[in-house]
C-alpha positions as CSV (number, residue, x, y, z in Angstrom):
1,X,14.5,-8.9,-5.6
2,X,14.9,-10.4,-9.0
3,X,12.2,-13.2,-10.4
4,X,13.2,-14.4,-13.7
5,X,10.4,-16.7,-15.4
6,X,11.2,-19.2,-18.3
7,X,8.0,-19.6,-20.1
8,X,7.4,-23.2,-18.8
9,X,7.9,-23.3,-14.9
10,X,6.2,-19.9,-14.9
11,X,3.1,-21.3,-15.9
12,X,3.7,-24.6,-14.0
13,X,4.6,-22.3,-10.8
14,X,1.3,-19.8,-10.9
15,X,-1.8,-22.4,-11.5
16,X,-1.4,-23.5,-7.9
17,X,-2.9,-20.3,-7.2
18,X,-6.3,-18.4,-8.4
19,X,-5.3,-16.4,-12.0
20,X,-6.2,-13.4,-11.9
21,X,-7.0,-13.5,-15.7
22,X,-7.5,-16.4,-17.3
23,X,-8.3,-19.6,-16.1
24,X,-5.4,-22.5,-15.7
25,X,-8.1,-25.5,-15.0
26,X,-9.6,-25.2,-18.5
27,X,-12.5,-23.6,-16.5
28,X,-13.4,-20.5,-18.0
29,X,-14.2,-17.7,-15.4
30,X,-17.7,-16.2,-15.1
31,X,-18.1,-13.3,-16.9
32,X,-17.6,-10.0,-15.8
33,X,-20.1,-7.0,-14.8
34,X,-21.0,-4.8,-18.0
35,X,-18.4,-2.5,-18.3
36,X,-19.7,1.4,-17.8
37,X,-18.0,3.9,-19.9
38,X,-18.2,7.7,-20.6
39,X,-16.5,11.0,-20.2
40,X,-15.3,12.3,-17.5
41,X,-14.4,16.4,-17.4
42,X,-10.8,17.9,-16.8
43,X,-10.1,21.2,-16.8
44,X,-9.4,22.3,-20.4
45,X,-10.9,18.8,-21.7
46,X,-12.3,15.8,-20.9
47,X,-11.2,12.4,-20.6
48,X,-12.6,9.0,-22.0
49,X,-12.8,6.0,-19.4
50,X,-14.0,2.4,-19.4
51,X,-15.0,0.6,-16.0
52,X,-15.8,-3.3,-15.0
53,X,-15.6,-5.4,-12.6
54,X,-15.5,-5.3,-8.5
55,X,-13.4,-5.6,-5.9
56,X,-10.1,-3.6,-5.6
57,X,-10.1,-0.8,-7.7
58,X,-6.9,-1.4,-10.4
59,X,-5.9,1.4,-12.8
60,X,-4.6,0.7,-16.5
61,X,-2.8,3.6,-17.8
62,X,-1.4,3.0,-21.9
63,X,1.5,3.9,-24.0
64,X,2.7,6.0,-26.3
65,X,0.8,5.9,-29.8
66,X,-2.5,3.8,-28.9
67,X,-5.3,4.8,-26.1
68,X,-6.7,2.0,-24.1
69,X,-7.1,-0.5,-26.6
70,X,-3.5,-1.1,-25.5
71,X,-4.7,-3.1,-22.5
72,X,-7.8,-5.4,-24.7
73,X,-6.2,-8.5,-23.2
74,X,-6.1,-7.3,-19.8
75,X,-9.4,-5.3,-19.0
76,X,-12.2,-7.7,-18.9
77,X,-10.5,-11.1,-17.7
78,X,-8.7,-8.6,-15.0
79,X,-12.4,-7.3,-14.0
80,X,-13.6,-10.8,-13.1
81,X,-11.5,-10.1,-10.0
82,X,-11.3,-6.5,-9.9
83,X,-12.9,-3.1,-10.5
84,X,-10.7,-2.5,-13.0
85,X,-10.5,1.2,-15.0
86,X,-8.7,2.2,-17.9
87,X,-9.1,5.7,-19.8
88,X,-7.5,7.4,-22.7
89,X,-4.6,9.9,-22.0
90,X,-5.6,13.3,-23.0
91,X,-4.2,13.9,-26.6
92,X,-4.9,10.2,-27.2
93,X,-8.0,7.9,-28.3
94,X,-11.6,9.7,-27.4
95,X,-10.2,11.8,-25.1
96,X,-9.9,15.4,-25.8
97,X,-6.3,16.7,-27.1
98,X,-4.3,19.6,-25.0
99,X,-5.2,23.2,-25.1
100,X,-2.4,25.4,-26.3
101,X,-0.8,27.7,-23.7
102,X,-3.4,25.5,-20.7
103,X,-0.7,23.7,-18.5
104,X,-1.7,20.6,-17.0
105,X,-0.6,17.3,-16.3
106,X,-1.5,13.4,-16.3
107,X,-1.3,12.7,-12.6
108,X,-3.7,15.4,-12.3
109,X,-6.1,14.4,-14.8
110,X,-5.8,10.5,-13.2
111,X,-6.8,12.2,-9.6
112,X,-9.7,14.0,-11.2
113,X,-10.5,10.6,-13.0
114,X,-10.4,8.8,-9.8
115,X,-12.5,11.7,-8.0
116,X,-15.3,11.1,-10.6
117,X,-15.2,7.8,-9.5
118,X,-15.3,7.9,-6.4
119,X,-12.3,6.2,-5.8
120,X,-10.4,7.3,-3.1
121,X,-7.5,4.4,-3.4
122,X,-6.4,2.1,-6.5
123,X,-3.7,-0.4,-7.6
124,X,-1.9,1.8,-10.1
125,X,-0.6,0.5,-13.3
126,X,1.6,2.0,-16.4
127,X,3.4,0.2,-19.0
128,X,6.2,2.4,-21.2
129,X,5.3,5.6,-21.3
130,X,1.8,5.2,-19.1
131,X,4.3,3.6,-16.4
132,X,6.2,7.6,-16.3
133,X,2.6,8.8,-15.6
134,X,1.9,6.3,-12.8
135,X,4.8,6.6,-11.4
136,X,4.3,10.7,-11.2
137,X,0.5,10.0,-9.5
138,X,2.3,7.7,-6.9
139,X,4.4,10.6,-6.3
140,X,1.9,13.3,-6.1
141,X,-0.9,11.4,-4.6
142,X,1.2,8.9,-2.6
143,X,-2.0,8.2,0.0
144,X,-3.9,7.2,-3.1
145,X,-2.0,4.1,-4.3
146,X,-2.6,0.7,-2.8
147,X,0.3,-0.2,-5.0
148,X,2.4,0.5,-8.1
149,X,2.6,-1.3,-11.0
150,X,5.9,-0.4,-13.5
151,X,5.6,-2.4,-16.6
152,X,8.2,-1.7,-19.7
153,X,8.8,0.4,-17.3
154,X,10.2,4.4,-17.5
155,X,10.1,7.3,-15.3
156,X,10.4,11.0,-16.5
157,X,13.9,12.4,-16.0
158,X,15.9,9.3,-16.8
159,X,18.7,9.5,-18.8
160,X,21.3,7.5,-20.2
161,X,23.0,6.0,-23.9
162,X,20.4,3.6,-24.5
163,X,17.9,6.5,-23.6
164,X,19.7,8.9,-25.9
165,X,19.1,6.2,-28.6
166,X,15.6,6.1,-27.6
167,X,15.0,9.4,-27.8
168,X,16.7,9.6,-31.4
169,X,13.9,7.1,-32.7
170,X,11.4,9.2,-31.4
171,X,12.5,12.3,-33.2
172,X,12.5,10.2,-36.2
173,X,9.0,9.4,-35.8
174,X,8.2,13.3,-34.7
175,X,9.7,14.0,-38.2
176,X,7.8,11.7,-39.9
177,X,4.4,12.5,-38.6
178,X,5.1,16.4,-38.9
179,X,6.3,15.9,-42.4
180,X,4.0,13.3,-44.1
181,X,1.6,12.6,-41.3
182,X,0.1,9.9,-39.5
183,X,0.6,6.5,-41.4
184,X,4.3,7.3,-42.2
185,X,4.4,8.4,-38.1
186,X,3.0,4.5,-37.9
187,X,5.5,3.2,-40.5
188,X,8.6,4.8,-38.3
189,X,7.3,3.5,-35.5
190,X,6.9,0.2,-36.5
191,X,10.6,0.1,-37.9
192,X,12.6,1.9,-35.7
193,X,15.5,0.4,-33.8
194,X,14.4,0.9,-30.6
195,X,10.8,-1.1,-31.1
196,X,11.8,-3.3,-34.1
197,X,14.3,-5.2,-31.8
198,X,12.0,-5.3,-28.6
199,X,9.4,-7.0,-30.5
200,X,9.2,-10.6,-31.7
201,X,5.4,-11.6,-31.4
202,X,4.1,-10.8,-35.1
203,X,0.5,-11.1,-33.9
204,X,1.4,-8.5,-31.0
205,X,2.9,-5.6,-33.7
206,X,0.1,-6.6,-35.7
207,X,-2.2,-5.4,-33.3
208,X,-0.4,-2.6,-31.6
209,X,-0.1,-1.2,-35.7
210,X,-3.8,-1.4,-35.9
211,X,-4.0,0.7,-32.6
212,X,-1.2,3.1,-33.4
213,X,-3.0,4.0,-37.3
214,X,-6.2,5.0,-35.3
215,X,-3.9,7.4,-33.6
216,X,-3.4,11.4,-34.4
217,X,-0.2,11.3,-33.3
218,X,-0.8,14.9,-31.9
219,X,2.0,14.8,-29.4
220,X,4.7,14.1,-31.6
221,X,3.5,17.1,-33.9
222,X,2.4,19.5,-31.8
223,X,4.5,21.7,-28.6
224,X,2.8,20.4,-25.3
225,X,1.7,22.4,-22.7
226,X,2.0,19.5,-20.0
227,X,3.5,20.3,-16.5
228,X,5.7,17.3,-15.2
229,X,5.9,16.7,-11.8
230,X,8.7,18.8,-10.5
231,X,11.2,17.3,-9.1
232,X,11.3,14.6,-11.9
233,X,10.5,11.7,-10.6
234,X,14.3,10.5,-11.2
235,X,14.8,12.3,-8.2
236,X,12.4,11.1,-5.8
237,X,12.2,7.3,-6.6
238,X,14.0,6.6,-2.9
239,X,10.4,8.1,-1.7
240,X,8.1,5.9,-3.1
241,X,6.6,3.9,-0.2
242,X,4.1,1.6,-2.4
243,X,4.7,-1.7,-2.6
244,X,6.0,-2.1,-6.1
245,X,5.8,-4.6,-8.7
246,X,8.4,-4.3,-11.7
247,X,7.5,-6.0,-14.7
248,X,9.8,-6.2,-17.5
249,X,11.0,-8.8,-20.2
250,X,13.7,-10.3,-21.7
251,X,13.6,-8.4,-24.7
252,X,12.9,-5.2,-23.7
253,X,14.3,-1.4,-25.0
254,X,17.2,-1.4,-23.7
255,X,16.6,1.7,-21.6
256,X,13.4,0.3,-19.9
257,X,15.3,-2.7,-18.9
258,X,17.6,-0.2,-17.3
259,X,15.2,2.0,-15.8
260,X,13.9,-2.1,-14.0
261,X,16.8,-2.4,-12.7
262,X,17.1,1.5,-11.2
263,X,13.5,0.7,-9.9
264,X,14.5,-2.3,-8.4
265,X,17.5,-1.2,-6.3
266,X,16.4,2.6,-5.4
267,X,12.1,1.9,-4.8
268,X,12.1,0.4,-1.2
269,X,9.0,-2.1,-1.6
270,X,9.9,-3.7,-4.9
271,X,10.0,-6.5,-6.6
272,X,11.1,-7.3,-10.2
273,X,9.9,-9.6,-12.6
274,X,11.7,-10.6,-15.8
275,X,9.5,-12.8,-18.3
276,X,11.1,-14.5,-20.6
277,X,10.9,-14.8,-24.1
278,X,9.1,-11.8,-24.6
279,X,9.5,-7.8,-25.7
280,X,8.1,-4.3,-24.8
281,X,4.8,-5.6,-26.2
282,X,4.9,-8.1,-23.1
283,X,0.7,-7.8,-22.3
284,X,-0.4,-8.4,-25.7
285,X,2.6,-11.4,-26.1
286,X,2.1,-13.4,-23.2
287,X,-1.4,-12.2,-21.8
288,X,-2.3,-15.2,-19.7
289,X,1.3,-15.4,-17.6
290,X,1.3,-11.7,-17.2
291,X,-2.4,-11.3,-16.2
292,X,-1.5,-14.2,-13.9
293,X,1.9,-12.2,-12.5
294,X,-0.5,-8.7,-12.1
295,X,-3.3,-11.1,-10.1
296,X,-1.1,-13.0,-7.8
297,X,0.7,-9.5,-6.8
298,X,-2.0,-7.7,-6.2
299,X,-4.0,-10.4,-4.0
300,X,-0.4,-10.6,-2.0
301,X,-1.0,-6.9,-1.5
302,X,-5.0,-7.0,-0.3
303,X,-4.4,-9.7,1.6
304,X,-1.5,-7.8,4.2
């Protein structure tokens, strides 16, 4: 099912219910426990992980060419309501990059996260290229998601024209960081097709720039030894049996709006969400009606 929200009725349409991250009264919210942070070990590395909050446990997994910075707006006004986690990929942020010639794989190193923890269940969220990785977990650890949470959304295996495209940019910026290193990586980034045209906020790219120069870019200059989930995930969406929530946006890649829709017809338990007016960068453009989206969602989910 399909929910497109205009800006205005769908602020107008969520404040009859509690937000689930900021406050629609004018009331601010009281503030949320410390948040705990540290390392947590993997085997050939360790990750880097921020926790707050209590309540349901709700996971935060980031992009491509940031860390968890990527989720600023979401991570404490989120915890006022939730036990909310989010952690640094490895290769990315703090946490440590990949071993050459050591396999592993992000699902993984999310159950081992979520182990350390203590956690034996979670509401599982990825946007862009974290939403591949939480879609994998939901597929290797399906007893161990209360939900799943697409946003921007992609899955590993997809393929397509617009993806083709996609991928093109991205070898651009693989060029450009192998060539003449991190800030032109950032530069090609910034200006390539596939992101300059999904992004209109000029506060937003200013702030996923900022996160993007602290980055190594590692991955797009070094050979990987991840293992994907095998079969792809392309092949086993039919399977998923968490209730789902598909957020995307008006103005998003292409690809990912395409990858919504497969979601959306193929995942049983879903339910997509278009917002309007926005890009890829929907989080950090319209944090308040998407915190409010995530919220509602999830409660609709604890409360069954």
């Amino acid at each position: 099912m399909v929910t497109r929200v205009p800006l205005v009725t769908f602020v107008i349409g969520l404040t009859a219910a509690a937000a689930a991250g900021a406050a629609t009264s004018g009331e601010e919210p009281p503030p949320s426990r410390a948040a705990r942070s540290g390392y947590v070990e993997v085997p050939g590395g360790r990750l880097w992980y921020e926790m707050a909050g209590s309540g349901d446990p709700l996971v935060l997994i980031h992009g491509n060419a940031g860390d968890l910075r990527h989720w600023d707006h979401q991570f404490q006004p989120l915890a006022r309501h939730y036990r909310v986690i989010r952690y640094d990929l490895r290769g990315y942020g703090k946490s440590t990059v990949p071993v050459e010639r050591q396999p592993y794989a992000d699902h993984d190193d999310l159950a081992a996260l979520l182990d350390h923890l203590r956690i034996s269940k979670a509401h599982i969220a990825g946007w862009s290229m974290g939403c591949a990785i939480a879609v994998d977990f939901v597929l290797a650890y399906p007893q161990r998601a209360a939900s799943l949470i697409a946003i921007g959304p992609w899955v590993s295996g997809y393929s397509s024209p617009a993806a083709e495209k996609l991928f093109v940019d991205l070898r651009a910026v693989a060029t450009a960081a192998s060539q003449r290193g991190a800030q032109a990586a950032v530069d090609a980034w910034m200006n390539a097709p596939f992101f300059a045209s999904a992004t209109h906020d000029s506060s937003a790219r200013a702030e996923f720039a900022r996160i993007a120069s602290d980055y190594s870019w590692w991955a797009f200059s070094h050979a990987s030894p991840q293992r994907p989930l095998d079969p792809a995930a392309i092949n086993r969406l039919g399977t998923i049996k968490a209730p789902t929530l598909i957020m995307t946006a008006e103005h998003d890649i292409p690809a990912c709006r395409e990858v919504a829709d497969l979601l959306d017809s193929v995942v049983p338990k879903a339910r997509k969400v278009v917002v309007a007016g926005t890009g890829h960068l929907l989080h950090m453009e319209k944090p308040r009606e998407f915190n409010q989206t995530l919220g509602t969602f999830i409660r609709s989910q604890s409360s069954r």
